[in-house]
C-alpha positions as CSV (number, residue, x, y, z in Angstrom):
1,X,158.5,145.6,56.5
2,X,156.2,144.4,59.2
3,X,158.2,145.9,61.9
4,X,157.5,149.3,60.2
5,X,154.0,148.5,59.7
6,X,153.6,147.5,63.1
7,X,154.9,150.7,64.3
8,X,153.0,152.9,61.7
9,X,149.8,151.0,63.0
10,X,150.6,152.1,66.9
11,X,151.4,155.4,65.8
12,X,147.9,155.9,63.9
13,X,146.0,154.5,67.0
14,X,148.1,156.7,69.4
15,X,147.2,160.0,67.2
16,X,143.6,158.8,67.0
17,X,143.5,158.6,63.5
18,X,143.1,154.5,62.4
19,X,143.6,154.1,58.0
20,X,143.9,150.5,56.8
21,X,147.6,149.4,55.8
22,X,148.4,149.1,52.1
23,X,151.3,149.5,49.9
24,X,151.0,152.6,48.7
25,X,152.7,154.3,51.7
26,X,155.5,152.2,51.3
27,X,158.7,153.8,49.6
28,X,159.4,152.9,46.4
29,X,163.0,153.0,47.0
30,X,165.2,150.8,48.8
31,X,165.1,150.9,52.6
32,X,168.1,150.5,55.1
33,X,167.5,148.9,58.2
34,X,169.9,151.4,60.4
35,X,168.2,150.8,63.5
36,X,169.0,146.7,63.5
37,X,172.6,147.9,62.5
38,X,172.8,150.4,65.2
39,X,171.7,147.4,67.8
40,X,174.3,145.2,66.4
41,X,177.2,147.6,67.1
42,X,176.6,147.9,70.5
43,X,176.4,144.3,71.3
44,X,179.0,142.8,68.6
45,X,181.3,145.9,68.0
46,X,184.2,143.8,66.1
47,X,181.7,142.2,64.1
48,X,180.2,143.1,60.8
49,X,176.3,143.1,60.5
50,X,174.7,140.3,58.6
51,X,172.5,141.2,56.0
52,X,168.7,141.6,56.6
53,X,165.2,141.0,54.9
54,X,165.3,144.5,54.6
55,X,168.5,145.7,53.2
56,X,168.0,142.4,50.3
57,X,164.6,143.7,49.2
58,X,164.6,145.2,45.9
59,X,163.1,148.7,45.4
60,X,158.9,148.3,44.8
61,X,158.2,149.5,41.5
62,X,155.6,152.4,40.9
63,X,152.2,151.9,40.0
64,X,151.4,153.7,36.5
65,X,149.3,156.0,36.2
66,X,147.4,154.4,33.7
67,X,146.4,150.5,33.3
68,X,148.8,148.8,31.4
69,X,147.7,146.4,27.9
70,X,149.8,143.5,29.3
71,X,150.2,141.9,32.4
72,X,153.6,141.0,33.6
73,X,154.0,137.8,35.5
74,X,156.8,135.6,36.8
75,X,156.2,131.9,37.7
76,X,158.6,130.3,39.9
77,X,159.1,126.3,41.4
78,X,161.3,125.8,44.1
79,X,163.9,124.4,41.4
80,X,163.7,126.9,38.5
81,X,161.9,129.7,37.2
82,X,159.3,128.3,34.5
83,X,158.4,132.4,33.3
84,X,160.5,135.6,34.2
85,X,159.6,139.1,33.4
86,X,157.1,138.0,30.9
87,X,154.3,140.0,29.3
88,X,150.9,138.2,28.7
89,X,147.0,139.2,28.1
90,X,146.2,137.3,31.0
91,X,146.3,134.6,33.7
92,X,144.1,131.9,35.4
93,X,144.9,130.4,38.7
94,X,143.4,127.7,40.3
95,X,142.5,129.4,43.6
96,X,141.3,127.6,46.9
97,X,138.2,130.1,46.2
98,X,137.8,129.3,43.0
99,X,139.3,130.1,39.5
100,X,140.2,133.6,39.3
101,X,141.3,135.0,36.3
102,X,143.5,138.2,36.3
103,X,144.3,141.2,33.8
104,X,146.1,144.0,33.9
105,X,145.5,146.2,36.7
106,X,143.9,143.7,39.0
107,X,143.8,144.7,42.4
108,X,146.4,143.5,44.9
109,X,145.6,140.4,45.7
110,X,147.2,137.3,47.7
111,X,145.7,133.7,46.9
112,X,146.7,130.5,47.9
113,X,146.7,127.8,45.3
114,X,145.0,124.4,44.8
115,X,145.7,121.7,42.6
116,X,144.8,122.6,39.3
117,X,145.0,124.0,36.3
118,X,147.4,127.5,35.8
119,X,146.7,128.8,31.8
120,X,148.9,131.6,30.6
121,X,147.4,133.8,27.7
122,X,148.9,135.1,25.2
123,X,146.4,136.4,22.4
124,X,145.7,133.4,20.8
125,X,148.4,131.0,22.5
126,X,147.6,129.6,26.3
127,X,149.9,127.5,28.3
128,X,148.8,125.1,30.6
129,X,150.2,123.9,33.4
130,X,149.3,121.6,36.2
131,X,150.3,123.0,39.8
132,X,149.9,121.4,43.3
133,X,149.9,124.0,45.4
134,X,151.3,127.5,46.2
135,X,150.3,131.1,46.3
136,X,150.0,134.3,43.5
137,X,150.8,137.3,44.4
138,X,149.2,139.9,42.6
139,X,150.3,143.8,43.0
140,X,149.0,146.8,41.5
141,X,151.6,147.3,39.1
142,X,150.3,144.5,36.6
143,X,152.9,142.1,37.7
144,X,152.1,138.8,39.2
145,X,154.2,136.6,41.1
146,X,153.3,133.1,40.9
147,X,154.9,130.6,43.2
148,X,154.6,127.0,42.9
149,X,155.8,123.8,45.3
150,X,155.1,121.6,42.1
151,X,154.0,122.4,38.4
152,X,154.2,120.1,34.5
153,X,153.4,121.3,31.6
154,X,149.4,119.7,31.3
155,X,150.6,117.9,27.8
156,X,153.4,116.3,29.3
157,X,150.9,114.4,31.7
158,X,150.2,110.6,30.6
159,X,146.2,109.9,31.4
160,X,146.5,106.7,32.4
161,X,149.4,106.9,34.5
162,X,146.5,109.3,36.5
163,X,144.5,106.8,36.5
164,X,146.4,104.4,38.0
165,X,147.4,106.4,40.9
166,X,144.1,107.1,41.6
167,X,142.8,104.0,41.5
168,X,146.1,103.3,43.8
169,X,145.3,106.2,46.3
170,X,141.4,105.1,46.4
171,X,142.7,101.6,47.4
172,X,144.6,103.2,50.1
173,X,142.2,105.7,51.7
174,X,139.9,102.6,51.8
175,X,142.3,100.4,53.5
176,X,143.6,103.1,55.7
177,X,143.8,102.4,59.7
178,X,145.7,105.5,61.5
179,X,144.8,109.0,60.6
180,X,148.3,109.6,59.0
181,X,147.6,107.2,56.1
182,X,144.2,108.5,55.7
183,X,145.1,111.9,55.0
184,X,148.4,110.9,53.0
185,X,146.2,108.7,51.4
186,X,143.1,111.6,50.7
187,X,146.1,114.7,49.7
188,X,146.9,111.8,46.9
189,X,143.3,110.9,45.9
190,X,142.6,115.1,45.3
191,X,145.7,115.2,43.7
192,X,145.1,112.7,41.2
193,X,141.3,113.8,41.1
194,X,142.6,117.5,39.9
195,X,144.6,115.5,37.4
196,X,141.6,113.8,35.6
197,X,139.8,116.7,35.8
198,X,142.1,118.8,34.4
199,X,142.9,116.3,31.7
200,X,139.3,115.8,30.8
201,X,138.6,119.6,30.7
């Protein structure tokens, strides 16, 4: 997809007419990738083409006309996929800019994730989780992709297991002599910091 944007941007400059990129000019059905397969024949005739990025991707849903009431998200860990598919009133993720809480039919959006606190709403009911990092991917179609390296449910977290590891990192960003340890040493004390925080909130 970035080789086509990359060509659609060349092509705007060359006609004179510059637009911004966005999604909404890309097709919302599946795309082939003839050209790569094209390239392929000529250099490995006997060989079948591997799959690409582009042929795997699955067809980009429309944007509704209208804003929908819920707010479809999927939240995903390296290892398993915590929520799929599911419709909620609203999500908060802890941002590197800040909370930012999002409905349906938030703008597209890309955020990277800090430690934190990630709350699911549903009416009444909200789901907490702790996350260490990671990114959300919000897109126009009220569906949210939320990726996470780590994340635990926030009332399967014992408080004074926190503590103690950060009492444990303080002692070794004090006590820290090569750059390496100190900033092993500080990615463990604001780890354990969003921990309290998020415990005591």
């Amino acid at each position: 997809m970035l080789r086509h944007a990359a060509r659609r941007l060349v092509a705007a400059r060359g006609s004179g007419s510059i637009r911004a990129l966005s999604t909404a000019g890309v097709p919302a059905e599946a795309a082939d990738d003839s050209a790569f397969s094209e390239a392929w024949k000529k250099v490995a005739p006997n060989i079948e083409a591997p799959a690409t990025p582009l042929s795997l991707m699955q067809p980009r849903p429309p944007t509704p006309a209208a804003i929908p009431s819920k707010l479809t998200i999927n939240f995903v860990l390296p290892y398993k996929s915590e929520i799929a598919n599911k419709e909620v009133d609203m999500v908060i993720v802890p941002a590197t800019t800040g909370q930012m809480g999002v409905l349906p039919g938030h703008v597209s959006t890309i955020a990277e994730l800090k430690p934190g606190v990630l709350s699911v709403h549903e009416g009444n009911d909200i789901t907490k989780y702790f996350v260490s990092s990671g990114f959300a991917f919000v897109h126009a179609n009220s569906i949210a992709d939320i990726v996470a390296v780590e994340a635990v449910p926030l009332d399967q977290i014992d408080p004074a297991l926190v503590q103690e590891g950060l009492a444990e990192f303080n002692a070794k960003l004090g006590s820290a002599s090569t750059d390496l340890e100190k900033a092993e040493a500080q990615i463990g004390v604001d780890v354990h910091s969003a921990l309290n925080a998020a415990l005591a909130g």
